[in-house]
C-alpha positions as CSV (number, residue, x, y, z in Angstrom):
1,X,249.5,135.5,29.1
2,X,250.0,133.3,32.1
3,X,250.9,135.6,35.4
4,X,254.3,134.1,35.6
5,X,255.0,135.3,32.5
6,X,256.6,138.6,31.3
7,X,256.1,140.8,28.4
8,X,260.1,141.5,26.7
9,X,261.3,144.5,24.8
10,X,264.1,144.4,22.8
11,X,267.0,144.7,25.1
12,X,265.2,144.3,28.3
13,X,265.4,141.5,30.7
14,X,262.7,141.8,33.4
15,X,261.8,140.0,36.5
16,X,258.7,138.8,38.7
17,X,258.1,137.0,41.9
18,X,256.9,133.4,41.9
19,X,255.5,131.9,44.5
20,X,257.7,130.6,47.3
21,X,258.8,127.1,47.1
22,X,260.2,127.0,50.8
23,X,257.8,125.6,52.7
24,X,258.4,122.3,50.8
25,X,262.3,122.1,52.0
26,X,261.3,121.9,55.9
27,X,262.0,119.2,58.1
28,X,259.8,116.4,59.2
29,X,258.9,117.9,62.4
30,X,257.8,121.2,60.4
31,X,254.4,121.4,62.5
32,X,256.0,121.2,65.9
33,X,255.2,124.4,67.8
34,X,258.0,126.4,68.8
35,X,256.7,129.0,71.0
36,X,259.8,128.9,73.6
37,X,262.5,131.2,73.4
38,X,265.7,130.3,71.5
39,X,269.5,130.4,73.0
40,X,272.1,130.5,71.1
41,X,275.8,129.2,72.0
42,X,279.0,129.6,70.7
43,X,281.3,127.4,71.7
44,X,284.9,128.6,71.5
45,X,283.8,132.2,71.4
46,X,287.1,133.5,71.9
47,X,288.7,131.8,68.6
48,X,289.1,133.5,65.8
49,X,286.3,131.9,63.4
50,X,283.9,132.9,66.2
51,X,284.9,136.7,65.9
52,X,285.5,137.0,62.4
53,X,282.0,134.3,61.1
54,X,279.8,133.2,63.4
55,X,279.1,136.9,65.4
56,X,278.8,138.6,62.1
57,X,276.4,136.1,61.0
58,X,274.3,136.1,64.1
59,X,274.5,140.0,64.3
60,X,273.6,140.2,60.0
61,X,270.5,137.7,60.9
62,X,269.7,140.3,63.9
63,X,269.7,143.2,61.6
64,X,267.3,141.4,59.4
65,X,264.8,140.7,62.2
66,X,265.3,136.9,61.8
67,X,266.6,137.1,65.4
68,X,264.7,139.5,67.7
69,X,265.9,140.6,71.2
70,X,262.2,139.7,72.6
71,X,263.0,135.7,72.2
72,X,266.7,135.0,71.5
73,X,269.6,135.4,74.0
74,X,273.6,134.0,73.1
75,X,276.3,132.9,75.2
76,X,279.6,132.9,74.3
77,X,282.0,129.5,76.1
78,X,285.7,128.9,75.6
79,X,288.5,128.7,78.4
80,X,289.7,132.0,78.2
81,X,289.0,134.1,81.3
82,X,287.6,137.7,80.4
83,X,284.8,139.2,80.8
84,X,281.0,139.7,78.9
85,X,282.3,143.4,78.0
86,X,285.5,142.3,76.8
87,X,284.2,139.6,74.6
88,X,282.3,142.2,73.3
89,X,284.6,144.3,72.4
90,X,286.9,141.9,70.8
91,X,283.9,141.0,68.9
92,X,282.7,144.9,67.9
93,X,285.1,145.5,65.2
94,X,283.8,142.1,62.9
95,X,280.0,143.9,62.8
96,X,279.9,146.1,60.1
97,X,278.1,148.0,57.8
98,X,275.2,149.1,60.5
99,X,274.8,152.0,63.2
100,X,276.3,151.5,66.3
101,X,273.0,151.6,68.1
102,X,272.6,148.6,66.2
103,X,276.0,147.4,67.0
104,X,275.9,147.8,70.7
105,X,272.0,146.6,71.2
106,X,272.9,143.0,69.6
107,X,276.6,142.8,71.9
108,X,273.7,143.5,74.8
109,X,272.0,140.2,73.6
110,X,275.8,138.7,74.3
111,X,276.7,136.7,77.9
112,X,280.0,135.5,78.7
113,X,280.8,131.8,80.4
114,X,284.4,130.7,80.7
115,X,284.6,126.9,81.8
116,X,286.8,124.1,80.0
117,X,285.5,121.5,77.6
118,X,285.5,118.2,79.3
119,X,284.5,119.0,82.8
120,X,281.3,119.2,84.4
121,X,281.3,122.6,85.8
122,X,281.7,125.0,83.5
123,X,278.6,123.4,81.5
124,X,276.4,123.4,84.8
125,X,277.0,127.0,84.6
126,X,276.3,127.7,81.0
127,X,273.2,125.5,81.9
128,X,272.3,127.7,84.8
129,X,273.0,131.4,82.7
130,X,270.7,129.5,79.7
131,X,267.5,128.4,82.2
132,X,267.7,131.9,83.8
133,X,267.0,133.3,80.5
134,X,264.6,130.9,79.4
135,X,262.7,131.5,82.9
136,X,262.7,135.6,82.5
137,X,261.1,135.0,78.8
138,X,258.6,132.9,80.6
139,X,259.5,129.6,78.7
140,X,257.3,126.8,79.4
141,X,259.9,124.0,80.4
142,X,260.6,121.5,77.6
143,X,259.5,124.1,74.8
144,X,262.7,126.2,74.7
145,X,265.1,125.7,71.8
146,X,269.4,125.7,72.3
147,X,271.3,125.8,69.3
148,X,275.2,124.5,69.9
149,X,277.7,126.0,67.3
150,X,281.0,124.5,67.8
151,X,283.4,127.0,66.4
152,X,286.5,124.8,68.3
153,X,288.9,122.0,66.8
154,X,287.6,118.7,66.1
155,X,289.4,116.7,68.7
156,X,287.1,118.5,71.4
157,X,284.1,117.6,69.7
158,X,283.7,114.4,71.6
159,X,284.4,115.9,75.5
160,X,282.0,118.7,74.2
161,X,279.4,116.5,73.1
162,X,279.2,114.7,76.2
163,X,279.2,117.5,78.7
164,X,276.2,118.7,76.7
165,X,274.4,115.8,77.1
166,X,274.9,115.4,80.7
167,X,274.7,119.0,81.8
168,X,272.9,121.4,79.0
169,X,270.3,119.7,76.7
170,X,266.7,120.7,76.3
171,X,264.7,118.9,80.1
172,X,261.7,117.5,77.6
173,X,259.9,117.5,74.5
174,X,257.2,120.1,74.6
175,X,258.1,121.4,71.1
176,X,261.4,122.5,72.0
177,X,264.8,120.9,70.9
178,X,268.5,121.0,70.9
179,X,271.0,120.8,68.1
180,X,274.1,121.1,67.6
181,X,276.5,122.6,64.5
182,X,280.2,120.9,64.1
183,X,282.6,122.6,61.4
184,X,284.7,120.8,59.3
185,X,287.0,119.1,59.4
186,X,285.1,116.0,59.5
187,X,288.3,113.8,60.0
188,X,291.5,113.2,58.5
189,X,290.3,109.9,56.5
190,X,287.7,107.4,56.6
191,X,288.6,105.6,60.2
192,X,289.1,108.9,61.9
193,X,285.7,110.4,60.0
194,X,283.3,107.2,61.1
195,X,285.4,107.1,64.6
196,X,284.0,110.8,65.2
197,X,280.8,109.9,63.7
198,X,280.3,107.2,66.4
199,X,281.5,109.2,69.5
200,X,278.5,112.1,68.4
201,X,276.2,109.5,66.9
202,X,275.9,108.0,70.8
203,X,275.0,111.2,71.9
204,X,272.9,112.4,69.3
205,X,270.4,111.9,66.8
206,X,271.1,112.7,63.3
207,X,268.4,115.2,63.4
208,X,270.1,117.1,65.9
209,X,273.6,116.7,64.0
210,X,274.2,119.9,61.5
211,X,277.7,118.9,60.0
212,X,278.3,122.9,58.2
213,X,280.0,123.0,55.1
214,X,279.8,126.8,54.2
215,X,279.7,126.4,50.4
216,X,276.5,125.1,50.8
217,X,275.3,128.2,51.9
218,X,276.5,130.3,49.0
219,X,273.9,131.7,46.9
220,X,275.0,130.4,43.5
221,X,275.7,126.7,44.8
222,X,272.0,127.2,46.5
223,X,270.9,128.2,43.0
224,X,272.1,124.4,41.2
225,X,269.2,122.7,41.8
226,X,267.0,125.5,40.6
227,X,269.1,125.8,37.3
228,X,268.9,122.3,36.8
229,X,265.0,121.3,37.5
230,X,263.3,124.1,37.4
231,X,264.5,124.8,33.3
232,X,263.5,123.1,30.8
233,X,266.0,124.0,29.1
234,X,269.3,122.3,30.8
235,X,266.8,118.9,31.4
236,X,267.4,117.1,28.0
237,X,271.0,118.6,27.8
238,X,272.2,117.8,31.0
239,X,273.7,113.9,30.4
240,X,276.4,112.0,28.9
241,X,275.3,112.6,25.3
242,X,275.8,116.2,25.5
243,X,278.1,117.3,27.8
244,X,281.8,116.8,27.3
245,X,283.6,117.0,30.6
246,X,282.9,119.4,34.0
247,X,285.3,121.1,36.1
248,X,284.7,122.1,39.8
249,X,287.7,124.7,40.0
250,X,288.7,126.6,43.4
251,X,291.6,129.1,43.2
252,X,293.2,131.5,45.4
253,X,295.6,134.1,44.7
254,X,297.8,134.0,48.0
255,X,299.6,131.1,49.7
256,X,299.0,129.6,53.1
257,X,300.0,133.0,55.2
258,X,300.8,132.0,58.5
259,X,298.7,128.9,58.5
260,X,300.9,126.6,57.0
261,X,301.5,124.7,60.3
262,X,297.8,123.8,60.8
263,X,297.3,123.9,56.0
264,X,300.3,121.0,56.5
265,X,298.8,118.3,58.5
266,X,295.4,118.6,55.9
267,X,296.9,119.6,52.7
268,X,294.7,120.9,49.4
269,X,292.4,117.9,49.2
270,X,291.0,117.6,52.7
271,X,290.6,121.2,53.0
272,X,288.5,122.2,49.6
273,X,288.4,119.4,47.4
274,X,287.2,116.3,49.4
275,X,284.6,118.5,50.9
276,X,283.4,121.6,49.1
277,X,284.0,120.7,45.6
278,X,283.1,117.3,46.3
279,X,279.5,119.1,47.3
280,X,279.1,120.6,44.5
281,X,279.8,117.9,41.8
282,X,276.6,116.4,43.8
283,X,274.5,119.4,43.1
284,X,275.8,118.9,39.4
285,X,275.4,115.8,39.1
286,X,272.4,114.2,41.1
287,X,269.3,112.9,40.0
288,X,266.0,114.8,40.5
289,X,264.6,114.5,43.7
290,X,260.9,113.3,45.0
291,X,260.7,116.7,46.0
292,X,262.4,119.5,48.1
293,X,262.3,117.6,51.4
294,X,265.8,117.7,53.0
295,X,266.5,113.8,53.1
296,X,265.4,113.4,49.6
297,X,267.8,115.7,48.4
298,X,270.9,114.0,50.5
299,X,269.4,110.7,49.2
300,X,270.3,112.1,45.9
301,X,273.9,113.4,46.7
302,X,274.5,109.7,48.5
303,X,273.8,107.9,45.0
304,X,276.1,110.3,43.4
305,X,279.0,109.5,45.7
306,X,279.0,105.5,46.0
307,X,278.9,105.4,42.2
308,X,282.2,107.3,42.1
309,X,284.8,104.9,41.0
310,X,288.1,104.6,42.4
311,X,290.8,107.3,41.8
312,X,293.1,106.5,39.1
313,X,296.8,107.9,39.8
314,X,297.2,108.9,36.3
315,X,294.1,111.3,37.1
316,X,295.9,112.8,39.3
317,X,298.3,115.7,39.6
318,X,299.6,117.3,43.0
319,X,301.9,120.8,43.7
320,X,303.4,122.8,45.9
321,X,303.9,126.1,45.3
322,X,307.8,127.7,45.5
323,X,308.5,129.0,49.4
324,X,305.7,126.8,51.2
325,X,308.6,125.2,53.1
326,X,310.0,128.2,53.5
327,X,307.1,128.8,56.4
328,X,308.6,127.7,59.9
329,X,305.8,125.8,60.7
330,X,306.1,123.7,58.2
331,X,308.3,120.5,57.7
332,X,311.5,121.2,55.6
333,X,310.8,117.7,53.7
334,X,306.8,117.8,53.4
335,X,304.8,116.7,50.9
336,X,301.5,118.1,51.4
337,X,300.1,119.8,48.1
338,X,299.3,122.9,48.2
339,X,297.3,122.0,44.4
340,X,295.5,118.8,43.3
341,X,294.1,118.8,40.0
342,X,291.9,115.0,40.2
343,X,289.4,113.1,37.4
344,X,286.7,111.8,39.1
345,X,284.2,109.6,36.5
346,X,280.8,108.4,37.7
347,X,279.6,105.0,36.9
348,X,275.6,105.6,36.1
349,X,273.6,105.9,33.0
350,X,273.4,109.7,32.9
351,X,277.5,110.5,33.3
352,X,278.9,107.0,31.9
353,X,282.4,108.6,30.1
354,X,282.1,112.2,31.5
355,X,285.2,113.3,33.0
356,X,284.7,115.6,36.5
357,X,287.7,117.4,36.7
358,X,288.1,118.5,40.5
359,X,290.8,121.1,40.6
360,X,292.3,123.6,43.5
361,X,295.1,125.4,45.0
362,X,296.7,128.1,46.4
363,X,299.2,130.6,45.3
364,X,297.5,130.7,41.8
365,X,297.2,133.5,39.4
366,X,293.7,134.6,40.0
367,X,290.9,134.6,42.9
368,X,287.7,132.5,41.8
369,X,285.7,129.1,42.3
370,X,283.7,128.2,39.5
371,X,281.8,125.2,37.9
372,X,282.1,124.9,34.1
373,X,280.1,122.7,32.3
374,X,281.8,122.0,28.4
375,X,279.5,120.7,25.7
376,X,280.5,118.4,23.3
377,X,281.5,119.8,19.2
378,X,279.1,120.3,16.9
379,X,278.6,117.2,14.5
380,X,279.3,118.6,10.9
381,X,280.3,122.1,11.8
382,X,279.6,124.3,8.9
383,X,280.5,127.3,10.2
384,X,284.2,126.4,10.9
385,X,284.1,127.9,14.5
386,X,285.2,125.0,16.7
387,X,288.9,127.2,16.9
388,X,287.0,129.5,18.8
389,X,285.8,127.1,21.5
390,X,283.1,124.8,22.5
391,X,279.7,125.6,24.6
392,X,280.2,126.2,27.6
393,X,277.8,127.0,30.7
394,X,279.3,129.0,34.0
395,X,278.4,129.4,37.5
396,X,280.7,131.8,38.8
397,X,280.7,131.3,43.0
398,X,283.1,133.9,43.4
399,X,283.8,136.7,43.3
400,X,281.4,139.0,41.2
401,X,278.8,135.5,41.3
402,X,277.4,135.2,37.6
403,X,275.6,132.9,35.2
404,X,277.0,133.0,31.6
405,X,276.8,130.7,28.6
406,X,279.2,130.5,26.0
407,X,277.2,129.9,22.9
408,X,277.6,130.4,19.0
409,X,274.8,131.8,17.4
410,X,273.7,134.5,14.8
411,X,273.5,138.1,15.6
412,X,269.3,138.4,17.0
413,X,267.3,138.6,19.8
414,X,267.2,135.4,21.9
415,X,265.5,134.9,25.3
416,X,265.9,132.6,27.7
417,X,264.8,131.8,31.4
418,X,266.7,131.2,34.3
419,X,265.6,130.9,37.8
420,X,267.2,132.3,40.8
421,X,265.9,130.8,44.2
422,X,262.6,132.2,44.6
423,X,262.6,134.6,42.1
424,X,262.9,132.9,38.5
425,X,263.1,135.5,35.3
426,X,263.3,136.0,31.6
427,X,266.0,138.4,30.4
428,X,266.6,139.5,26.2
429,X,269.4,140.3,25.0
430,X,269.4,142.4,21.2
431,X,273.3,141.9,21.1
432,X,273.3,138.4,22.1
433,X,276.2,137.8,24.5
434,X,277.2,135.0,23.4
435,X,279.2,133.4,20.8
436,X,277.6,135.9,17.7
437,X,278.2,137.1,14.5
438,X,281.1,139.7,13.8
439,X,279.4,142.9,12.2
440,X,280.4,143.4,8.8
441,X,279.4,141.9,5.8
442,X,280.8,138.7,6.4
443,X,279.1,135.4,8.0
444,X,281.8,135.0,11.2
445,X,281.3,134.5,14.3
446,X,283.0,135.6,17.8
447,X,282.9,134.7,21.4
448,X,281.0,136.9,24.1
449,X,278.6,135.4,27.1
450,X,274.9,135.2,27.6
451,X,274.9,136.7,31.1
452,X,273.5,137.1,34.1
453,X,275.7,139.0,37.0
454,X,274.3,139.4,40.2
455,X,276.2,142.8,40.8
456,X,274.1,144.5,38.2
457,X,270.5,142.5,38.2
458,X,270.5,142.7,41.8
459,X,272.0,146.2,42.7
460,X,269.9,146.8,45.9
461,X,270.0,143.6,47.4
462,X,272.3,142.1,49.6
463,X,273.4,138.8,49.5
464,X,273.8,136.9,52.3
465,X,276.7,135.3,53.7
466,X,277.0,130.9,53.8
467,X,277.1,131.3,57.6
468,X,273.5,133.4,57.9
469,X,271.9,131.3,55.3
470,X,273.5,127.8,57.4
471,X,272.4,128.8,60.7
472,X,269.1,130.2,59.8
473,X,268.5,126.7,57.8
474,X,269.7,125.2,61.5
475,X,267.0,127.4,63.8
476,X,264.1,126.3,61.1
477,X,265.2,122.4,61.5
478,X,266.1,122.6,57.7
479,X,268.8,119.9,57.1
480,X,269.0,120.2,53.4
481,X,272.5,122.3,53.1
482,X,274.1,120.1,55.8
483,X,275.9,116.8,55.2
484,X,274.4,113.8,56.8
485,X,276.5,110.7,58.0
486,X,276.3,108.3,55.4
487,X,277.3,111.0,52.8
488,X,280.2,112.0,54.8
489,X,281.3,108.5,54.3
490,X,281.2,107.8,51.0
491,X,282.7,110.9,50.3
492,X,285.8,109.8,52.4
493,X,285.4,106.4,50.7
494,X,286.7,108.3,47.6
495,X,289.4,109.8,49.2
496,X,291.2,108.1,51.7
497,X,292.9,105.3,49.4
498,X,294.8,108.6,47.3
499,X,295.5,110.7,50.8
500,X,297.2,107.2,52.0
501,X,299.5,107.1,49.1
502,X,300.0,110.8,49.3
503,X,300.6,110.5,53.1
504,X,303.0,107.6,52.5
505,X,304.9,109.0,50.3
506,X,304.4,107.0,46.9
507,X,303.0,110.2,45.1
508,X,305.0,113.3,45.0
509,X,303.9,117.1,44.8
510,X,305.4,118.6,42.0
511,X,306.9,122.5,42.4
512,X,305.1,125.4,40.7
513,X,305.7,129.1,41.3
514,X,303.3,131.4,43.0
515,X,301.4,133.6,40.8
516,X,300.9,130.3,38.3
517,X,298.5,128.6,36.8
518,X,299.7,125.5,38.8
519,X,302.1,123.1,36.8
520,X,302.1,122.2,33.5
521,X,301.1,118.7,34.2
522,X,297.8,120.1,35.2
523,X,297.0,121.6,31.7
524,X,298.1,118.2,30.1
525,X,295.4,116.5,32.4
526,X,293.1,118.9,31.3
527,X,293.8,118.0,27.8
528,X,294.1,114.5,27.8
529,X,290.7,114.3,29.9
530,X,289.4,115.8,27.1
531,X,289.1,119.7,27.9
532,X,289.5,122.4,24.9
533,X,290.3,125.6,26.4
534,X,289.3,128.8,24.3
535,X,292.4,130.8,24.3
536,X,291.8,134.5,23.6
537,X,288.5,134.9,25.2
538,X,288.0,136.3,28.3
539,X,284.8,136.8,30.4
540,X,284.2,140.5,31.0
541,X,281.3,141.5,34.0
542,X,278.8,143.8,32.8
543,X,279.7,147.7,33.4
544,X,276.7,148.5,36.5
């Protein structure tokens, strides 16, 4: 037996190490020395995405020795006058789950510079704090590395971007660099995305540029292009001649609470569907790459996106949930949807006639983002089980992140691989969960799942948040989870045309009450795209 390969008993499903594809996913410049010490600044430190993601994530990467007091030091810059002990402290309450020797060494790493964003002097002194630090950790000039995470509003972007480059970059190239991380959102359509684009792209390289889009960092959207191309088994299923439709869903369980000022002037699509879900029917949906290298991965996800066709209007069906414009924030007449249900079709060979079915919203009756992948009907079904459903196959992103099939097959034991970053496994099942056979005497079958669930396989391991994986992947020069320029455009060149009528008025939200599954007209969409739901079965997470 090969050593990659595991010995099964009947109801066991086991696992073993593989060897370590990583190495293959690094940048170009993978063999540059980087023997200087790293600094790491957060740029609006005070805000609340600061506090509550990017601190946690630097202090969970601290914890797991990826950052180390000897090398790294991190600065904190926003307008707000206060002090390095009270940023600290504001910050203290966000880092869980760890002593508070722990807690209180990595603050210690934590310096405080208050300046504004488009003048001069408050960068010549976050320059100045950053080269006395590099100077006490005896950095050879040129070989120290500064990491920018802009946890601030798009429109400063620009004035930020420029005082860097005139005040805090890198002095030369002896194997040292400087980068900088922008959060979304990317724009407001495809003028205002490229018009951004060009006021960094003067500044910058696109190797420095990390454009973060967190659900690329989630473990089970990391774990798409292992499921598709490392298994044999998805590789002749996984086209136009098997699979029915795809849906991308997102759905929360609460409205826009407090937010809806700032959720108004973006609306559903710009914040989770032109972006995140967009990112994932890439994953889905690309081609294989050459291999693991970064840019021929986003080569991939580019092809994807100019071969979308243009949005049909009969695709698409927009809400707002009952008491959004109840919100004082928010305009008594607006229009924005708060849910967007949207048929995107891709014109290739592989996904000619295959509906993706985009939806999210807020105010819904659950909590979860999911991809689900809906095979076509059985030619010549003699077992008369189509009422119960078709095939499906299920990422679940969140919560409780698990990998089930929905198959239909006789009651025995059945084994099949699938590969989890790093660490691929078989698993056996001696109740197939699945679609099986009723016990009894009579030849029927009924509905269960195939599953993997990463709360019970992986009990004692801890996985990591989108932010740590993103900002590791940024200190290792690993662009692969980041969105380059050209695939930030086409993906507003889907877009834009449907948020201009939307924006303009000619297509209107229609109302659906909180605690929903969204209107009707959704479901009907659903249907006429070509969706069966299986009504009665319910996916239920293993007991740990």
């Amino acid at each position: 037996m090969a050593a990659d390969q595991l010995k099964m008993g009947s109801g066991q499903w086991l696992m073993e190490k593989r060897a370590s594809f990583k190495g293959d996913s690094l940048s170009d410049n993978e063999n540059a020395p980087e023997t200087g010490c790293l600094s790491i600044v957060v740029l609006g430190a005070s805000g609340d995405l600061a506090k509550k993601k990017t601190f946690p994530a630097l202090f969970n990467l601290y914890r797991q020795r990826f950052l180390t007091s000897n090398d790294v030091h991190i600065f904190g810059y926003a307008r707000t006058k206060i002090s390095d002990d009270q940023l600290r402290n504001r910050i203290r309450g966000y880092l869980t789950g760890s002593k508070e020797t722990e807690v209180s060494d990595f603050l210690q790493l934590i310096k405080y510079v208050s300046g504004s964003y488009d003048t001069e002097e408050g960068f010549r002194l976050l320059d100045k704090e950053i080269s006395e630090h590099e100077i006490s950790k005896k950095s050879v000039e040129g070989s120290s590395r500064r990491l920018f995470y802009f946890a601030l509003p798009p429109s400063v972007y620009p004035s930020v971007c420029r005082m860097i480059k005139r005040c805090c970059m890198n002095k030369s190239d002896l194997g040292g660099w400087t980068r900088i991380v922008v959060e979304k959102p990317f724009g407001k359509d495809l003028d205002s995305a490229e018009e951004l684009s060009s006021q960094i792209g003067e500044l910058f390289d696109e190797s420095q540029i990390y454009r973060i889009d967190h659900y690329l960092g989630k473990e089970l959207v990391q774990n798409l292009l292992v499921l598709r191309f490392a298994n044999r088994f998805f590789l002749p299923l996984w086209n136009r001649d098997n699979i029915d439709n795809v849906q991308i869903v997102f759905r929360e369980d609460f409205g826009t609470e407090g937010r809806g000022g700032y959720f108004d002037e973006y609306g559903i699509i710009r914040d989770i569907i032109q972006n995140h879900l967009l990112q994932v029917l890439c994953l889905v949906a690309m081609e294989k790459p050459v291999s693991l290298k970064p840019e021929y991965i986003r080569d991939e996800k580019v092809k994807v996106l100019q071969s979308v066709l243009p949005i049909n209007d009969e695709e698409v069906v927009l809400g707002q949930y009952d008491g959004y414009r109840d919100d004082p924030t928010v305009p008594e007449h607006s229009n924005t949807p708060t849910f967007a249900t949207v048929v995107l079709r891709i014109h290739n060979e592989r996904w000619e006639g295959v509906p993706f079915i985009l939806k999210a919203g807020k105010a819904l009756n659950s909590r979860k983002a999911e991809i689900r992948v809906q095979f076509k009907d059985v030619p010549g079904d003699i077992f008369k089980c189509q009422k119960q459903g078709r095939n499906e196959f299920v990422i679940r992103l969140q919560p409780l992140e698990a990998i089930y099939m929905k198959l239909t097959v006789s009651n025995s034991d059945i084994s099949i691989m699938i590969a989890i970053p790093e660490v691929p496994f078989i698993f056996s099942v001696e109740d197939i969960a699945c679609n099986v056979k009723q016990p009894g005497l009579e030849m029927s079958t009924v509905q269960s799942e195939l599953d993997l669930s990463y709360g019970q396989r992986y009990q004692n391991v801890t996985i990591p948040e989108a932010y740590e994986r993103l900002i590791l992947d940024t200190i290792r020069g690993d662009q692969q989870h980041f969105v380059r320029r050209d695939e930030l455009k086409a993906a507003w060149e889907i877009f834009t045309p449907l948020l201009h009528r939307i924006d303009n008025g000619e297509m209107k939200t229609l109302p659906y009450k909180p605690g929903s599954r969204g209107p009707a007209e959704a479901d009907e969409l659903l249907a006429k795209a070509g969706y069966v739901q299986t009504h009665g079965y319910i996916w239920i997470p293993p007991t740990l």
